[in-house]
C-alpha positions in Angstrom: 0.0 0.0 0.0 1.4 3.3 -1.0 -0.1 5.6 1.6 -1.9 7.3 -0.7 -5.6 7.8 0.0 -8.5 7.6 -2.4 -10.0 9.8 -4.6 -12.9 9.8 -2.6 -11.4 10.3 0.7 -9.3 13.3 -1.0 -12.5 14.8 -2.0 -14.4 14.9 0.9 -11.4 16.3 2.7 -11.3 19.1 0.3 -14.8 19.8 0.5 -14.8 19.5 4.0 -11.7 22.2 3.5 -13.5 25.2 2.1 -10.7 25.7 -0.6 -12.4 24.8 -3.4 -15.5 27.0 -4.3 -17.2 24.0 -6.2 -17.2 20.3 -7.3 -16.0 21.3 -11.0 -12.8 23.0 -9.0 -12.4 19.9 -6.5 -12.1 17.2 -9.5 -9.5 19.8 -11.1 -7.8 19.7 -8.0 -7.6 16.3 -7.7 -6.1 15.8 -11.4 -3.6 18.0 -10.4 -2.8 16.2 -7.5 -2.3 13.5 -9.7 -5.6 11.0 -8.9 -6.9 8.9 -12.0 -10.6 8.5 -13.1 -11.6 11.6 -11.0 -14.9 11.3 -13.2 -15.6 7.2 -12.4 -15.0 8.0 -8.9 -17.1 10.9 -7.8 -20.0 10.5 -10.6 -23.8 10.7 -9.4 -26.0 12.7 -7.9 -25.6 11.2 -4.3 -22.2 11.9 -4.1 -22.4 15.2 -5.8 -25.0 16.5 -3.4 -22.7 15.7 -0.6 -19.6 17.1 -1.4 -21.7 20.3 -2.7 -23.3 20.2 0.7 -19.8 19.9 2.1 -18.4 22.6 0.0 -21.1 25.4 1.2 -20.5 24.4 4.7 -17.1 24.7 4.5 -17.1 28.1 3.1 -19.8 29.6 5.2 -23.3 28.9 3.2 -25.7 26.7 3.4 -26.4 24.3 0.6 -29.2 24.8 -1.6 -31.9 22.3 -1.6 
């Protein structure tokens, strides 16, 4: 095991962070960071609506419904 975490775990800990202002920005963060499949791993609405949830709390909002 390299120690790396997931692409999932990485995303919710940058939602969770407030530095990214929305999901399009967290998946370009995490190519950058160098995770594959960014688009396999966080596709569907569930999971969208959780980091965006995530993301709004992070930075001070509230989600919208």
């Amino acid at each position: 095991m390299t120690g790396q975490i997931t692409t999932v775990e990485r995303a919710f800990e940058l939602a969770r962070s407030g530095e990214c202002e929305s999901v399009n920005a967290l998946r370009q963060r995490l190519r950058r960071e160098g995770y594959d499949a960014v688009h396999l791993h966080l596709h569907g609405a569930s999971i969208n609506k959780q980091l965006v949830d995530l993301i709004h709390a992070a930075r001070g909002g509230s989600a919208l419904a």
